[in-house]
ROFI-113056 format. One record per residue: residue in one letter; x, y, z of N, C-alpha, C in turn. Coordinates in steps of 0.02 Angstrom, whole numbers, plus 32768, in hexadecimal, padded with zeros to 4 digits. Layout:
BEGIN
AXYZXYZXYZ;...
% end
This chain:
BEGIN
XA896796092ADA8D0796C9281A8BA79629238;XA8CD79A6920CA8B6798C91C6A8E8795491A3;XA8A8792A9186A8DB78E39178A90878E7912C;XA8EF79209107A917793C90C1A95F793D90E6;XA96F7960912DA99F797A9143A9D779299140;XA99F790C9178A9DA78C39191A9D6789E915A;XA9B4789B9131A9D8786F90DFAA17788690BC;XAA1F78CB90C4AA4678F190A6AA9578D690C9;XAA8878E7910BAAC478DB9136AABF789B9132;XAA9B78489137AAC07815911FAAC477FF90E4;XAABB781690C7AADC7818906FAB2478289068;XAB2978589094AB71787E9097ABA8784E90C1;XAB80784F910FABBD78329131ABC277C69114;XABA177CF90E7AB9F777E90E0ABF2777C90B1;XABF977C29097AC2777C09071AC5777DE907C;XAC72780890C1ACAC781890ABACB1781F9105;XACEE783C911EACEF784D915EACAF78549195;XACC6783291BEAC6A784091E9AC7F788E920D;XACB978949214ACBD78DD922BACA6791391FA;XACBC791391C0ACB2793591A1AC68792E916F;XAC4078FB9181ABFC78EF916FABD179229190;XABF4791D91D4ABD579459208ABCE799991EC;XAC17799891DAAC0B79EE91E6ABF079FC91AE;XABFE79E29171ABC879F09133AB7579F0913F;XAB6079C3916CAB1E79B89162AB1379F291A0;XAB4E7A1691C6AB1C7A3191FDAB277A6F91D9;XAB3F7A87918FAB317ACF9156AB187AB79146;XAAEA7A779147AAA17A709110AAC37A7590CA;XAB0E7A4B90B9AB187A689063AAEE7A2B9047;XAAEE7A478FFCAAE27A108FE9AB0D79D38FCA;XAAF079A38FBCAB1379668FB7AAF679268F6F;XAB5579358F55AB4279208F20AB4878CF8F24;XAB0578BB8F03AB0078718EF4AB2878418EB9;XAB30787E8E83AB48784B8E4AAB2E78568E0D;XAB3B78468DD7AB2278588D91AAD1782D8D91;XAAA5784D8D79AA68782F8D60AA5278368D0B;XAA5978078CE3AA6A781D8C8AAA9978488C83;XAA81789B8C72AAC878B78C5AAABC78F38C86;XAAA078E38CC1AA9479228CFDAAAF78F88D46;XAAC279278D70AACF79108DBAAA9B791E8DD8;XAA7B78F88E10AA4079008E38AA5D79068E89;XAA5C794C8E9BAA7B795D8EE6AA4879648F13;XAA4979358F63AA04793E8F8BAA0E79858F8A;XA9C879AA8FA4A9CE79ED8F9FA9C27A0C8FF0;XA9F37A3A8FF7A9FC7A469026A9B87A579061;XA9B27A65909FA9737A7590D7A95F7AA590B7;XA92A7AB190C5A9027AEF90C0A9187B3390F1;XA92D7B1B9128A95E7B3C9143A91F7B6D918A;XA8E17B36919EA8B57B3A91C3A8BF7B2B9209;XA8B87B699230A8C97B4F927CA89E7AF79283;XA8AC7AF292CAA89B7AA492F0A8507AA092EB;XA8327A7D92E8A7F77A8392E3A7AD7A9D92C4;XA7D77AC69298A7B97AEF9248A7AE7ABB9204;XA7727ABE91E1A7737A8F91B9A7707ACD9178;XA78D7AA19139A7747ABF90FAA7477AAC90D5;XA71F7A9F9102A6C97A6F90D5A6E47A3290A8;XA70D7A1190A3A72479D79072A74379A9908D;XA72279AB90C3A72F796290F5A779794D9119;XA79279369140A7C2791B913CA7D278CA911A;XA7AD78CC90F6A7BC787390C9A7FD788A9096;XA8307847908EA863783F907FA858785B902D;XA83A78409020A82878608FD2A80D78B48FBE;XA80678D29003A7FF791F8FEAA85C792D8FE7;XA884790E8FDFA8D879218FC5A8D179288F7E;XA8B4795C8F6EA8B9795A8F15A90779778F1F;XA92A79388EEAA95A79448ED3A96679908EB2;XA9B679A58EAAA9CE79D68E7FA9E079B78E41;XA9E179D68DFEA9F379B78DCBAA1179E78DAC;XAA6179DB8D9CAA7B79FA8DA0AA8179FC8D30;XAA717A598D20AA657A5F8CD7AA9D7A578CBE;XAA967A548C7EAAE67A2A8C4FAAFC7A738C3E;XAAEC7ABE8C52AB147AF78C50AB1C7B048C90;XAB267ACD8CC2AB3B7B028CF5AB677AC98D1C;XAB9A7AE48D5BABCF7ACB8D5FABCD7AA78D9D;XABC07A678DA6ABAB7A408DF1ABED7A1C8DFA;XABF17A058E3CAC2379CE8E51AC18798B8E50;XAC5879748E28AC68793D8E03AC9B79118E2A;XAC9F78C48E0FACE6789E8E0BACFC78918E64;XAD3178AC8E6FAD4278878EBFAD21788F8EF9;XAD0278DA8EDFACD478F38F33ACA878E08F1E;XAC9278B78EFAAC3178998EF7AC2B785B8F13;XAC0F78488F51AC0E782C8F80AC0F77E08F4F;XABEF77DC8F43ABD877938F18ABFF77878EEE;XAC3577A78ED8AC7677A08E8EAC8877698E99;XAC7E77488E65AC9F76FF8E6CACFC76F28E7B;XAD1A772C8E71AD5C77278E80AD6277378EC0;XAD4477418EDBAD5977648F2CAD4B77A78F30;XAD4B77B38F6CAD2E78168F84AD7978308F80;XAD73787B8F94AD9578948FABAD7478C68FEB;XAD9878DA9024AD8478F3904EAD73793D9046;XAD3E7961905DAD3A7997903CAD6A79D99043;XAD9679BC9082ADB779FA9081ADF779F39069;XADF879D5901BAE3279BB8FEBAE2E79FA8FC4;XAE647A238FBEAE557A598F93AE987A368F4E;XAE5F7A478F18AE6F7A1B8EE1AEB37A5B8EC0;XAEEA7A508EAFAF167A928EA0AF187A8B8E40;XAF2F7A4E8E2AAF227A468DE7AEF17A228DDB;XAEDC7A288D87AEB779F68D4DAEDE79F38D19;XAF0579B28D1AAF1479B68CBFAF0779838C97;XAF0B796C8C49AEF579368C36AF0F79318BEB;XAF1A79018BF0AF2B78E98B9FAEEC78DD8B5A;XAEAF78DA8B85AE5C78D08B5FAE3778D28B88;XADF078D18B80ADB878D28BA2ADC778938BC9;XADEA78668B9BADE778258BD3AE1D78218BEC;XAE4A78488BFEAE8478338C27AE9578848C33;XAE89788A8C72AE8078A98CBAAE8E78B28CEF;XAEC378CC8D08AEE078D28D52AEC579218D73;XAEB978F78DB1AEB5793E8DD5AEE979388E2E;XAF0A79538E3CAF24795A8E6CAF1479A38E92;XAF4879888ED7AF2879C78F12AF5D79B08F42;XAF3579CE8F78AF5879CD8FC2AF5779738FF6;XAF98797C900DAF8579319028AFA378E79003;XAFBE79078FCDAFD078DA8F91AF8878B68F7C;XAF5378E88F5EAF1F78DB8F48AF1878D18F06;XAF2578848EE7AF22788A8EA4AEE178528E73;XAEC878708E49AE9C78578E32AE9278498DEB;XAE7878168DC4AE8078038D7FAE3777FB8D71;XAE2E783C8D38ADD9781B8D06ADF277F58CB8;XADE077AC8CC7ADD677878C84AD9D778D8C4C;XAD8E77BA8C4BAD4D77C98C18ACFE77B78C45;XAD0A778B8C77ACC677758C79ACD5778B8CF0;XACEF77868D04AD0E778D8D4CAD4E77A28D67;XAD3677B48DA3AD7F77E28DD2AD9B77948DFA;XADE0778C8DF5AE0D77618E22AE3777888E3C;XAE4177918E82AE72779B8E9DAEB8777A8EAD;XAEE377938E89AF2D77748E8BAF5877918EB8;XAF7477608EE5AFAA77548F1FAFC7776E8F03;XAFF277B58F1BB04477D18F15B07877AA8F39;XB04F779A8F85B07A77978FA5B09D77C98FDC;XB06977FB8FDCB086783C8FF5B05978649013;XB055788C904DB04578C79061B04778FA9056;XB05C78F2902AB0967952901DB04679638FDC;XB05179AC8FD1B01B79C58FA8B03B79C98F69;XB03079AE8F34B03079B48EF6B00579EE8ED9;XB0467A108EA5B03D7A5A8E90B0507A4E8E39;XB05E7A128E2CB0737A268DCEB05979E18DB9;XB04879C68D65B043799E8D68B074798C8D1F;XB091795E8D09B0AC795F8CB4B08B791D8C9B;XB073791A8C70B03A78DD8C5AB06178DA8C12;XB09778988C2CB0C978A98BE0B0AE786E8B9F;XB0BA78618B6DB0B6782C8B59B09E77E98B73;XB0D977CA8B8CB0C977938BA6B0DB77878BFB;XB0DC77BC8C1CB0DA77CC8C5FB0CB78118C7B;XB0D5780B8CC6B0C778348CD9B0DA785B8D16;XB0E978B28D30B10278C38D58B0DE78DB8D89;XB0DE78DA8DD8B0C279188DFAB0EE79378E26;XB0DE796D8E15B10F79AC8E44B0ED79C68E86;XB11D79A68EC1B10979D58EF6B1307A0B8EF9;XB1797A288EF6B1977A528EDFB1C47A398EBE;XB2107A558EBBB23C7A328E81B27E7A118EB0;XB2627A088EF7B27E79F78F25B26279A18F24;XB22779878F17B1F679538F12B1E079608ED5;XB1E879168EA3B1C679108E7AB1A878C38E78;XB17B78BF8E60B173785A8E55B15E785F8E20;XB16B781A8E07B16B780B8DC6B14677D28DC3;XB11D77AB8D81B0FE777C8D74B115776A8D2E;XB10D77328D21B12A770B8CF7B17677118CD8;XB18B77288CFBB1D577488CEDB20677288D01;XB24476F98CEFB25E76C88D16B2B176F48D06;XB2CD76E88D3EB30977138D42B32C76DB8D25;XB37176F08D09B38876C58CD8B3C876998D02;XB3D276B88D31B3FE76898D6CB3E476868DAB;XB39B766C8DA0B37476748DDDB38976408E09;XB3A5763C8E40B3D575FC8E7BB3AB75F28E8F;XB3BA75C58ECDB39A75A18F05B37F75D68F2F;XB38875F48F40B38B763A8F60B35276708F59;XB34976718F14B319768D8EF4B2CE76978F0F;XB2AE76C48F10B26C76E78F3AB23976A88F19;XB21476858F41B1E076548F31B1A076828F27;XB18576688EC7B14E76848EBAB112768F8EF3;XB0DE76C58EFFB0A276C68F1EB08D76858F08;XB04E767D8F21B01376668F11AFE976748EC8;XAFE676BD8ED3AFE476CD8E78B00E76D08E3B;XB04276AB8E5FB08976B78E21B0B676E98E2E;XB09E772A8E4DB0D6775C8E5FB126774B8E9B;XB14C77788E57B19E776D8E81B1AE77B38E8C;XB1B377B18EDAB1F478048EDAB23078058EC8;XB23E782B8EB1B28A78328E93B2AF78698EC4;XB28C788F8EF4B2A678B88F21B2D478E58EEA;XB2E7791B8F19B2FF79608EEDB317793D8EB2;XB30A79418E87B33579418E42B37979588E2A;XB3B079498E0FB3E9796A8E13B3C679A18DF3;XB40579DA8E04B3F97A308DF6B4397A398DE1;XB4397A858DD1B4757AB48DD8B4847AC58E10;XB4D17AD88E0FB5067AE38E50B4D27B168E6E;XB4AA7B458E5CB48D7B798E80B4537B718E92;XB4287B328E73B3E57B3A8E8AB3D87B348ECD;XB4067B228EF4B3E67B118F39B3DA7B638F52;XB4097B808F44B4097BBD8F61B3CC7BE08F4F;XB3C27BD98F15B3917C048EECB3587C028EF0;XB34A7BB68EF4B2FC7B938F20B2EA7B958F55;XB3137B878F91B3157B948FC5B2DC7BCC8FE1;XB2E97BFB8FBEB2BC7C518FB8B28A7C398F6F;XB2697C218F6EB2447C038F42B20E7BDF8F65;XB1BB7BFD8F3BB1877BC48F4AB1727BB08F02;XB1687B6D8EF4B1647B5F8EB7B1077B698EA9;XB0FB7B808E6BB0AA7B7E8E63B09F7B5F8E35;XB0A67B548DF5B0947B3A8DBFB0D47B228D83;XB0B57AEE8D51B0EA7AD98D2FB0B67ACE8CE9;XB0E27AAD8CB5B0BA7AC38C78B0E97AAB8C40;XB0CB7A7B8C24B0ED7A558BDEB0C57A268BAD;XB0C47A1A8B79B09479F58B65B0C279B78B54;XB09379878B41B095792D8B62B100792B8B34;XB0EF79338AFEB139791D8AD5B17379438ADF;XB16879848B15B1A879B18B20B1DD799A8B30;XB20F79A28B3DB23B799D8B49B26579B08B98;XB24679F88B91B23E7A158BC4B1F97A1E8C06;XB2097A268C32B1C47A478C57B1D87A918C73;XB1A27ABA8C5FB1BA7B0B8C88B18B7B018CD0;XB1AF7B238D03B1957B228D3AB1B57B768D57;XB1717B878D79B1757BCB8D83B1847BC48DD3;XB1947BFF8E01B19D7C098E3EB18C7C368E50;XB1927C588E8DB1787C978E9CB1B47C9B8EDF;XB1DB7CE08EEEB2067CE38F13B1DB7D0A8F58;XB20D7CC98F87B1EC7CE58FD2B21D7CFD9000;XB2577CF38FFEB2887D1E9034B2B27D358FF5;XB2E57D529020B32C7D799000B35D7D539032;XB3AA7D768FFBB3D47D6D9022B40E7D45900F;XB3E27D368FC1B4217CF88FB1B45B7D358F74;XB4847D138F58B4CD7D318F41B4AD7D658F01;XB47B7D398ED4B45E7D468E92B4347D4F8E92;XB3FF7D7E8E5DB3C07D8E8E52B3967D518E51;XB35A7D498E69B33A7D108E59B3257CF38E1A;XB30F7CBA8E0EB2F17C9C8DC9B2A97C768DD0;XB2827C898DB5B2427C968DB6B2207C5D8D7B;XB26C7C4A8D64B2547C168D27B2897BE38D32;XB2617B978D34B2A87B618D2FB27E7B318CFD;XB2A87AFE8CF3B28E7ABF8CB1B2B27A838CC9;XB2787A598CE0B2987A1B8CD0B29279DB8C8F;XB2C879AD8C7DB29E79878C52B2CD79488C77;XB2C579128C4FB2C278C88C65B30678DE8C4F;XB33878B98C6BB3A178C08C53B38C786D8C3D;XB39D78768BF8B3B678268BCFB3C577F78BEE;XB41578068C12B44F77E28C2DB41F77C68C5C;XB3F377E98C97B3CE77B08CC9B38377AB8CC6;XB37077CB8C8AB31F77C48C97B2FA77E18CD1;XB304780F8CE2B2FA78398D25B2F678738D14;XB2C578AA8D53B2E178DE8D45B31A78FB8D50;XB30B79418D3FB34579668D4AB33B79B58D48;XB35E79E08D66B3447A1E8D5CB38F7A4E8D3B;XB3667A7D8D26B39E7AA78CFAB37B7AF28CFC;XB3BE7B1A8D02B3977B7B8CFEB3827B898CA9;XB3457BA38CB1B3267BB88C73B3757BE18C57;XB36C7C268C76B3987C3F8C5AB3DD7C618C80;XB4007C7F8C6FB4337C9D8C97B43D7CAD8CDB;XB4457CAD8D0CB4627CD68D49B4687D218D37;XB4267D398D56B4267DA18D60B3FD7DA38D14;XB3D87D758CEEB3A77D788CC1B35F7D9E8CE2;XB3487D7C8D14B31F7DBA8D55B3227DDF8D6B;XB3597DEE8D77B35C7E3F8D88B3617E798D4F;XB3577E5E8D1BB3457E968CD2B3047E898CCB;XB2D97E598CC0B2B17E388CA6B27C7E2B8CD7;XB23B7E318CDAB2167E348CFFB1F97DE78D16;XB2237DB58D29B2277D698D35B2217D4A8D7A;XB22F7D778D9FB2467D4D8DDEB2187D388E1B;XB1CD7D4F8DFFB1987D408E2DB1537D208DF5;XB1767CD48DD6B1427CD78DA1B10D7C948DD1;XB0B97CA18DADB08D7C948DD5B0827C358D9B;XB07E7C5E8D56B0477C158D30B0907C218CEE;XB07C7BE68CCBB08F7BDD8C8EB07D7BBE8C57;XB0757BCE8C18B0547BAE8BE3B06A7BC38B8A;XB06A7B968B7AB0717B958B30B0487B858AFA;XB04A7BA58AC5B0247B908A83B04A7B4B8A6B;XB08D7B468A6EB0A97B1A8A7AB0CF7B0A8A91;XB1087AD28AA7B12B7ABF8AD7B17C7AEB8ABE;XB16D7B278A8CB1BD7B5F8A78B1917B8A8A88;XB1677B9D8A97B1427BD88A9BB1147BEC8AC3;XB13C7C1B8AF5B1197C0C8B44B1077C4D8B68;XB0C87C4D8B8CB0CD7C868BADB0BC7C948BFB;XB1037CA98C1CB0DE7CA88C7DB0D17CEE8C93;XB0A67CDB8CBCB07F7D2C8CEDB0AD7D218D30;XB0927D658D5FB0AE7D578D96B0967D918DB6;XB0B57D9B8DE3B0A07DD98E14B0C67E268DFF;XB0967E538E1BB0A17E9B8DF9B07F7E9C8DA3;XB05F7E728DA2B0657E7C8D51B08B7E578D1B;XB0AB7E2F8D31B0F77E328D11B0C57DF38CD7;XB0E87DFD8C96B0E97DC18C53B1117DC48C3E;XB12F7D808C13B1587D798C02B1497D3D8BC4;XB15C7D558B8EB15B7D198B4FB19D7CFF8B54;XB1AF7CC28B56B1E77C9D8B38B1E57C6F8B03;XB2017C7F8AD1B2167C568A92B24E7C308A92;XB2547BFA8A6DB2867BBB8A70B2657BAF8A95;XB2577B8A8AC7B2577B7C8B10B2677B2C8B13;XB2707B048AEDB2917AC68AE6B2CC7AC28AB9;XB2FD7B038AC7B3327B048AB3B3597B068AD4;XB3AB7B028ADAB3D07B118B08B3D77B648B0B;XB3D57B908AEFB3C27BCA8B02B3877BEC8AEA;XB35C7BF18B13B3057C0A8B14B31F7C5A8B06;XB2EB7C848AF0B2ED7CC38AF3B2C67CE88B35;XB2AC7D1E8B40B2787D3D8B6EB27B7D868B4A;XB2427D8E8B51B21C7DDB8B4DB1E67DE28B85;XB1F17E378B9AB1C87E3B8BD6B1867E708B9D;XB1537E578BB5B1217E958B9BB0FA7EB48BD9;XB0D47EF18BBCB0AF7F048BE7B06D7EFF8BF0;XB05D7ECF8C2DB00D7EAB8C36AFD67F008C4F;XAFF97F408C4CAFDF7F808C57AF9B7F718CA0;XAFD67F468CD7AFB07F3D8D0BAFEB7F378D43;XAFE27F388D8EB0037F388DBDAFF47EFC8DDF;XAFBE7EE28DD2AFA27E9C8E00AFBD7E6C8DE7;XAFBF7E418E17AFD37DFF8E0BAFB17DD28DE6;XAFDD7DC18DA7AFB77D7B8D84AFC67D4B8D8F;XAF8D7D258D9CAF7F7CEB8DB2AF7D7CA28D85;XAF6B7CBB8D48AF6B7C7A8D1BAF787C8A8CE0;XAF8C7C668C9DAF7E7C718C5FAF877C498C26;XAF6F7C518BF4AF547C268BC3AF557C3D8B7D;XAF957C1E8B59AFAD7C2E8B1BAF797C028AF1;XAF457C368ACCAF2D7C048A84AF477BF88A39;XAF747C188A35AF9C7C1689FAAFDE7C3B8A05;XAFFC7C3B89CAB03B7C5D89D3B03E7CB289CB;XAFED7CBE89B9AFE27CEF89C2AFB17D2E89E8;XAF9A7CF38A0EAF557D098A3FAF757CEF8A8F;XAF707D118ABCAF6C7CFF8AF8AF2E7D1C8B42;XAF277D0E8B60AF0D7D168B9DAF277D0D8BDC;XAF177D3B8C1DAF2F7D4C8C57AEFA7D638C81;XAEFD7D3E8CAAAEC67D3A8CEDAEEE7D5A8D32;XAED27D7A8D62AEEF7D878DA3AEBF7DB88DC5;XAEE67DD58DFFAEAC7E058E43AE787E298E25;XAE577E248E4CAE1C7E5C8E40ADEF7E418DFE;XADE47E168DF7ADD77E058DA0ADF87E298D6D;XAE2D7E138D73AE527E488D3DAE5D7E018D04;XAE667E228CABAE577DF28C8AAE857E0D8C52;XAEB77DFD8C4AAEEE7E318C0EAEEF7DFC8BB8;XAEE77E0D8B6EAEEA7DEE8B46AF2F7E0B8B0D;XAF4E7DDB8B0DAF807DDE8ADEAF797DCD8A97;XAF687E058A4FAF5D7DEB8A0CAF907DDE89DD;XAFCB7DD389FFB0097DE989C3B0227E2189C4;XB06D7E1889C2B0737E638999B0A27E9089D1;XB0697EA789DBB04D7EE68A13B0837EC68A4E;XB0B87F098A7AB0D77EFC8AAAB0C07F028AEE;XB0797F128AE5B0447F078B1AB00D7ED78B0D;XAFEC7ED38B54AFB47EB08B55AF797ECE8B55;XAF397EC18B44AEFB7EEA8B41AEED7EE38B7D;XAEBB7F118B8FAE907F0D8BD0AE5D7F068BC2;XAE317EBC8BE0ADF47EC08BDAADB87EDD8C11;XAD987EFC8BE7AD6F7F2E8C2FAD297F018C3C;XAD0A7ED48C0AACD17EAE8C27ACC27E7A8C3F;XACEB7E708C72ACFB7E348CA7ACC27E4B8CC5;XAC917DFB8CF3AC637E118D1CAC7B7DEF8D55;XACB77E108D75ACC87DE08DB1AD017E268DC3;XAD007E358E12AD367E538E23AD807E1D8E47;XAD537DDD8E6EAD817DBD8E78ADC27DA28E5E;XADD37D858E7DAE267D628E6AAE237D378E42;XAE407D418E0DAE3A7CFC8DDCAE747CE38DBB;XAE727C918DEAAE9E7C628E0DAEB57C458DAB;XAE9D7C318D8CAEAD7C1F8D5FAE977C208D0E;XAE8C7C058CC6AE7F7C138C83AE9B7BE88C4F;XAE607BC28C2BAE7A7B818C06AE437B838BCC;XAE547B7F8B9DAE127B688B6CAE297B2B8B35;XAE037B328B00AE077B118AE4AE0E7B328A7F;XADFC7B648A7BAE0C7BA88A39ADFE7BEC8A67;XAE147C1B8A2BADFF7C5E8A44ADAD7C588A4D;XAD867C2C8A47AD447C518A49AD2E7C108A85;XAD477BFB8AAFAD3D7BBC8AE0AD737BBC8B12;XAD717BEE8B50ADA07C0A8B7CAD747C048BD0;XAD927BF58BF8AD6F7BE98C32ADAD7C048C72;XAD947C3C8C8CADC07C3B8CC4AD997C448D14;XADC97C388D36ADBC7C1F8D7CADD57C418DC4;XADA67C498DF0ADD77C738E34AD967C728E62;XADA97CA68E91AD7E7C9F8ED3AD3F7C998EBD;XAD2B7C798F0DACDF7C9B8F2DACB57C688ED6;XACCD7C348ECDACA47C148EA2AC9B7C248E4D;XACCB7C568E50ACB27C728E04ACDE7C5F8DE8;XACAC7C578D9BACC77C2E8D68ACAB7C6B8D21;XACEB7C6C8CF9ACBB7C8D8CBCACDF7C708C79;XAC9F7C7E8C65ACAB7C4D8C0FACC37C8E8BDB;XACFD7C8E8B9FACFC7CB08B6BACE47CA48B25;XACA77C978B13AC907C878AC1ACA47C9B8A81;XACE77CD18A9CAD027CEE8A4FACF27D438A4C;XACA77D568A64AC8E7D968A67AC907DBB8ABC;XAC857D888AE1AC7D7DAA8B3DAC8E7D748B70;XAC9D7DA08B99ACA87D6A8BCAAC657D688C09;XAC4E7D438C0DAC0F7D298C46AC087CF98C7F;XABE77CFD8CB5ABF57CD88CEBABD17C8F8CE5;XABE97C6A8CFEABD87C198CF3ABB97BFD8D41;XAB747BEE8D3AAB627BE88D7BAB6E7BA38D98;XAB8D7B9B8DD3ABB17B758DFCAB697B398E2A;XAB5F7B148E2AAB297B018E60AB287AB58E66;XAB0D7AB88E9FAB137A688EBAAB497A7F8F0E;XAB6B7A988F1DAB8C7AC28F4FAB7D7AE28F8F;XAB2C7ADA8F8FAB047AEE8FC4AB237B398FC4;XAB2E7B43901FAB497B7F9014AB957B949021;XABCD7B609019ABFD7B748FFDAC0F7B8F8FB2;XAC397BC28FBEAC477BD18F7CACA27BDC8F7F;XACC17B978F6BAD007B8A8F6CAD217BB68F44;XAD5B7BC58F60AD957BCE8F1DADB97BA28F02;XADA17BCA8EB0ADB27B8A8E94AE077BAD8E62;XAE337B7B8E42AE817B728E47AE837B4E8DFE;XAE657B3E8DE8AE827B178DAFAE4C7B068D8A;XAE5B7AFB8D41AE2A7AF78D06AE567ADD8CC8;XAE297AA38CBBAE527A808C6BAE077A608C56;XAE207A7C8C06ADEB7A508BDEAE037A408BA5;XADF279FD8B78AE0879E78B3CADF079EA8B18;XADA579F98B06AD757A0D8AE4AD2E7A278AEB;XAD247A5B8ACDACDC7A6F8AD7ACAA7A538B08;XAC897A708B3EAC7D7A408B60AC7D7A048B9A;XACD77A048BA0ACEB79DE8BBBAD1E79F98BF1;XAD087A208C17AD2E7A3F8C3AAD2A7A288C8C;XAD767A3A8CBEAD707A2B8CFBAD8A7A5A8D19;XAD7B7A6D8D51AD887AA48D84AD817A838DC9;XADC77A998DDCADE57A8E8E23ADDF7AB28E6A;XADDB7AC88E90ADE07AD08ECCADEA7ABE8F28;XADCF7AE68F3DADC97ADB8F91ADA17AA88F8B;XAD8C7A608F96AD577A2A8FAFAD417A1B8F67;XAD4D7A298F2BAD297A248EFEAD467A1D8EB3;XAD2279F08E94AD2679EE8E51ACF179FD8E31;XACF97A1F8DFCACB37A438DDFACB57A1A8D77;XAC697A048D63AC827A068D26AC2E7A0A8D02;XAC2A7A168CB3ABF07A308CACABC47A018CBA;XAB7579FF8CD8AB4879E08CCEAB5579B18D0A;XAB9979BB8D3BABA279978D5EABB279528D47;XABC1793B8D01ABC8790C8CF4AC1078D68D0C;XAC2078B38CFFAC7B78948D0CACA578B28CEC;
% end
């Protein structure tokens, strides 16, 4: 037996599931150890030599030349690195958000009630309290929300203002459910036929926008594709409220929206399926506006990413990649994407520092002039889909998926 192989596999199963040590080491992936200076060093996978075949380099423990993972290219980081001083995560945790207030303050959540905190220097995993899969995150000021839909929310540091005896006892990590949140007389109906995907506010809003996507028929009214919650004064809690009117969707191209994002927390823009965009202004007013434009596409968008109040971006199927300059009641089409796949999401940091994200492992960077592919490694031979992408500065970027967290240089 080559012994590169069985180091690999107890490196692995020392750290996380022995079941799942197993099935990793019997794809020969590789396996990441941990940051070494400002590179990750991953054993490197078999040679991939029948039983009894040598590759002239012995079987001694020291022919494992490490992988070292380059500071331009994108390795796995933080909970799935066996050795993280905060704890693992299991690999078949598919990570759904990244969001963050700075390089040093960092959440990433997923499936499972998988939630995780980088302090500038390490990943901790923080107790929800929950099973359920977390899909939104709001990283407000001085607390914080996670959304499994708008049926389940929990809250951290947030103390309800007539909180009784009665009252839901914090996790382990501080998190409280507040269970459905009060609504409007109609939301039950309206949600009901509702899967929630994404939400979107920055830390001092007021509001949070949260998008949906409609899955049955049948109810009285057109669906709503856009709702907002913010904290109600009177109890310190949430609460939910309709963006806009009853039969506002059925004019307006709203009712199957995918992502949402703003230049700022009045100035917002969601994608969705068929194509559909939509700018809303006010949007922390009691009455928001909407305009529908034309993304001059039929596919579904998947993500997007307002850089100013006058630049936007739109990710979705097929590598499709749409740019908004102002103005203009359409969107551009960009034709030099090097990716046909699906692309799951789009976050930067200026117009010239843009990173978006989707299947089959691909990642591509925007510098201002093109967009180019960002090579993925440390992964053996999975190549996950990946769901989510936030960065706070140049540099400092994280990407989410199936089993994986990805960040440059593999660093924390």
């Amino acid at each position: 037996m080559n012994t590169r192989w069985v180091l690999g596999c107890l490196v692995l199963g020392g750290a996380v599931l022995s079941t799942l040590a197993m099935a990793a080491c019997a794809s020969d992936e590789n396996v990441v150890t941990g940051p070494e200076g400002s590179s990750t060093t991953i054993i490197a996978p078999d040679s991939g030599l029948d039983a009894g075949e040598s590759d002239g380099a012995g079987d001694d423990v020291a022919d494992a030349a490490p992988f070292v993972c380059a500071p331009t290219e994108l390795c796995p980081t933080g909970p799935f690195a066996p050795n993280n001083p905060g704890g693992t995560l299991d690999l078949r945790t598919r990570i759904n958000v990244v969001r963050g207030r700075s390089p040093s303050d960092v959440w990433a959540a997923g499936v499972h009630g998988s939630l995780a905190h980088f302090d500038g220097t390490s990943w901790t995993m923080s107790d929800v309290g929950t099973k359920e899969t977390l899909n939104a995150l709001w990283l407000r000021d001085s607390d914080e929300l996670a959304l499994v839909s708008m049926f389940s929310v929990y809250t951290r540091g947030l103390t309800a203002v007539d909180a009784g005896a009665d009252a839901s006892a914090p996790s382990a990590g501080g998190w409280t459910s507040v269970g459905a949140p009060p609504a409007p007389e109609n939301f039950v109906e309206f949600f009901h036929a509702q899967t929630f995907q994404s939400a979107w506010a920055p830390s001092d809003a007021e509001w949070l926008w949260c998008a949906t996507v409609e899955t049955a028929s049948g109810t009285s009214q057109p669906h709503n594709g856009l709702w907002r919650i913010h904290i109600a004064p009177a109890t310190n809690q949430p609460e939910i409220a309709a963006a806009f009117p009853v039969g506002t969707c059925s004019v307006l191209p709203c009712q199957t929206m995918t992502s949402i994002h703003g230049a700022s927390a009045d100035d917002l823009w969601a994608v969705g399926y068929t194509g559909a965009t939509v700018h809303i202004q006010n949007a922390q007013s009691d009455t928001p506006t909407m305009t529908a434009f034309d993304s001059k596409t039929w596919v579904g968008l998947e993500g997007v990413w307002a850089a100013s109040a006058t630049e936007a971006w739109a990710v979705g199927g097929a590598g499709v990649i749409r740019h908004w300059t102002g103005g203009a009641a359409s969107w551009e089409i960009v034709s030099d994407v090097p990716t046909t796949e699906t692309l799951r999401a789009v976050w930067g940091t200026s117009p010239t520092d843009i990173w978006a994200v989707g299947d089959a492992s691909v990642v591509l960077h925007y510098d201002g002039k093109a967009w180019s592919q960002v090579t993925v490694a440390g992964t053996g031979d999975r190549r996950p889909n990946l769901y989510t992408v936030w960065t706070a500065t140049p540099g400092h970027v994280w990407i989410g998926g199936d089993g994986v967290l990805l960040s440059l240089g593999g660093n924390p």
